[in-house]
Every structure is written in structure tokens, then in C-alpha cells.
N, C-alpha and C positions, 0 to 999 in steps of 0.2 A: 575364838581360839580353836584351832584344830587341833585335836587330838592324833597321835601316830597310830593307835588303834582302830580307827577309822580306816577303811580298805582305800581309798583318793591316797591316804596317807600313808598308808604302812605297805603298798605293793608298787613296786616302778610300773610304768603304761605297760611294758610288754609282759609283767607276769599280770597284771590287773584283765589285760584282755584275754588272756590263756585262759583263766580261770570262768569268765563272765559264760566261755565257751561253753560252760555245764549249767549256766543259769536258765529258769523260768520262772515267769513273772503269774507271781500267786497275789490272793488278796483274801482278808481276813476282817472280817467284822467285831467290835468292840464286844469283847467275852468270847473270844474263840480263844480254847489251851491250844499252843501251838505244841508242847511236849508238857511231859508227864515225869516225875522224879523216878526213877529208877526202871524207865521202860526207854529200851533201842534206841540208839543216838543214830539211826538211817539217814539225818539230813540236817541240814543250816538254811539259817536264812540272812539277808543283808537286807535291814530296813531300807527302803524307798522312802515312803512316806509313812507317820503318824507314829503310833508307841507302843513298845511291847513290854511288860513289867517281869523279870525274873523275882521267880518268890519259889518260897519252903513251903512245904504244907507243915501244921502245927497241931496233929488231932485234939480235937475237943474245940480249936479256935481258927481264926481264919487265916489262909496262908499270910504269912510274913514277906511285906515286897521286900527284895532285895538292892534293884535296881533300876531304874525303867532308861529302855533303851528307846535311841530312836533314829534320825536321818542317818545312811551309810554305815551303820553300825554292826555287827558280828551277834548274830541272836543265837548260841550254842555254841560250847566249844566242844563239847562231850564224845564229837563226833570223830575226833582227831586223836584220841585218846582211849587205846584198848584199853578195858571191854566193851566201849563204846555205850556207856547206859548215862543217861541225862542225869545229871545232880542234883538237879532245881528243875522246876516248873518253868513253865511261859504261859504269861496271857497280854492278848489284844487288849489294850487296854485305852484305844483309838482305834479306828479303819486303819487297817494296817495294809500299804502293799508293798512285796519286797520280794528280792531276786530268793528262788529256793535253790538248791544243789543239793544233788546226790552226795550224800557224803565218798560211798563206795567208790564212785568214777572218781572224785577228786583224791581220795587217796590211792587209787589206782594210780592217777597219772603223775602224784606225786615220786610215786614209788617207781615209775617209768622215765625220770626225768629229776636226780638229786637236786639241781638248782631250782628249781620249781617248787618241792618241796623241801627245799630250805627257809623257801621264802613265803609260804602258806604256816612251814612249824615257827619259826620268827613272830609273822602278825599271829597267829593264835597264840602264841604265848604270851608275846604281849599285852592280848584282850585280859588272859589269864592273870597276869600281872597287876595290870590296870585294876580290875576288878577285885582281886584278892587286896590292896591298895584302898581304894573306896570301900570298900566291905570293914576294916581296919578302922578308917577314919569314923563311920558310921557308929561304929561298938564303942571308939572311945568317947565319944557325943552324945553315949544314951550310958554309958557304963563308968567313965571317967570322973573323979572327982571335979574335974575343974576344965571338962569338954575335953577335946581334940589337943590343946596344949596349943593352936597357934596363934603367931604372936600379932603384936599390933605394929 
């Protein structure tokens, strides 16, 4: 199943290639924090390959995953969103290699070009969506009388 949060999925070819414009191609070994909760949301990343797990830090225990992402997928949204400071953590939780971007230049040329950045605030909010969504389903599965509630 594809997902519309998926960048293939959620940018048509000619904003997918605008954008690709500010990418390069980074790569992270299993235990690298790719960001930090409450520090500079400077950049994104689009998995390539392998997995990166969004988690909370929990003092006294260990961070809580949240999510683990992985093929084509949106690793921060934090960066699209004054005051731009990360919410959650990331960690490599595979060899991870994935397109990075400037967040500054991309919001630069969003702000140079409204249909462009219609179509960047769109997929990020639907990551945003998606995830607040999954996060939702998860709480009611550990929290819920009787799970998630779906049916058979």
C-alpha cells in the first residue's frame, strides 16, 4: 500500500523534482541521533534506505519510540513550523541513507514561489496528520479498555 505521505505520493513529478534540487545524499550508521528534542529544526531528511525511529526522551528511562520510519519517508517536520525546534528525537536505528535538505533554502523557495509551497505545507501536514493519527491509534492499544476499538 502506498501511503500519500510518502514524497512518490504526495508531490506531482514537477514539484518532487524542484524540491530533490536542495537534496544531498547523506548516510548514517545504526545509533546515530539524527536530531535532538528541543534543539534547531535546520534540516529534513527523506529515507533512501533502512530506518529511523522517532522517540521522546523519558528522564530516568529510555526514550519511548514513537514511530520508526523508513523507504521515502519525511524524517522531521519541525522544520516547516516556526520556531522551528524538533519535538522528538531521531535515531538510525538501521544504516540509514537519505536525501538531506536545508530546511532555510526550502522554505526560502517556498516563500519565492506560493504553489510550491502549497504543495511542501500539504505533504507536511499530512505527515503531521498521518502521525498524530498513528500516535492516536498506538495510545488507544496500550491505554484502551478493549484496544484500538477495530472491528473484525
Amino acid at each position: 500500500m502506498t501511503s500519500t505521505t510518502t514524497l512518490a505520493a504526495a508531490l506531482p513529478a514537477d514539484q518532487r523534482d524542484r524540491l530533490m534540487r536542495f537534496a544531498r545524499e547523506v548516510s548514517f550508521p545504526v545509533g546515530t541521533r539524527l536530531f535532538e528534542e528541543g534543539r534547531r529544526a535546520d534540516r529534513f531528511w527523506i529515507i533512501r534506505t533502512g530506518t529511523a525511529a522517532l522517540d521522546l526522551r523519558v528522564p530516568g528511562r529510555r526514550a519511548a519510540v514513537i514511530e520508526s520510519l523508513g523507504h521515502n519517508e519525511l524524517v522531521g517536520w519541525s522544520w516547516h513550523f516556526p520556531p522551528c525546534i524538533w519535538q522528538l528525537g531521531a535515531e538510525a536505528t538501521s544504516p540509514v541513507r537519505a536525501w538531506e535538505f536545508d530546511a532555510d533554502a526550502v522554505r526560502a523557495e517556498c516563500a519565492s514561489d506560493p504553489e510550491f509551497g502549497r504543495a511542501i505545507a500539504v505533504w507536511v501536514g499530512r505527515v503531521v496528520a498521518h502521525r498524530l493519527h498513528a500516535a492516536r491509534i498506538r495510545l488507544l492499544d496500550l491505554y484502551a479498555p478493549y484496544g484500538s476499538g477495530s472491528r473484525s
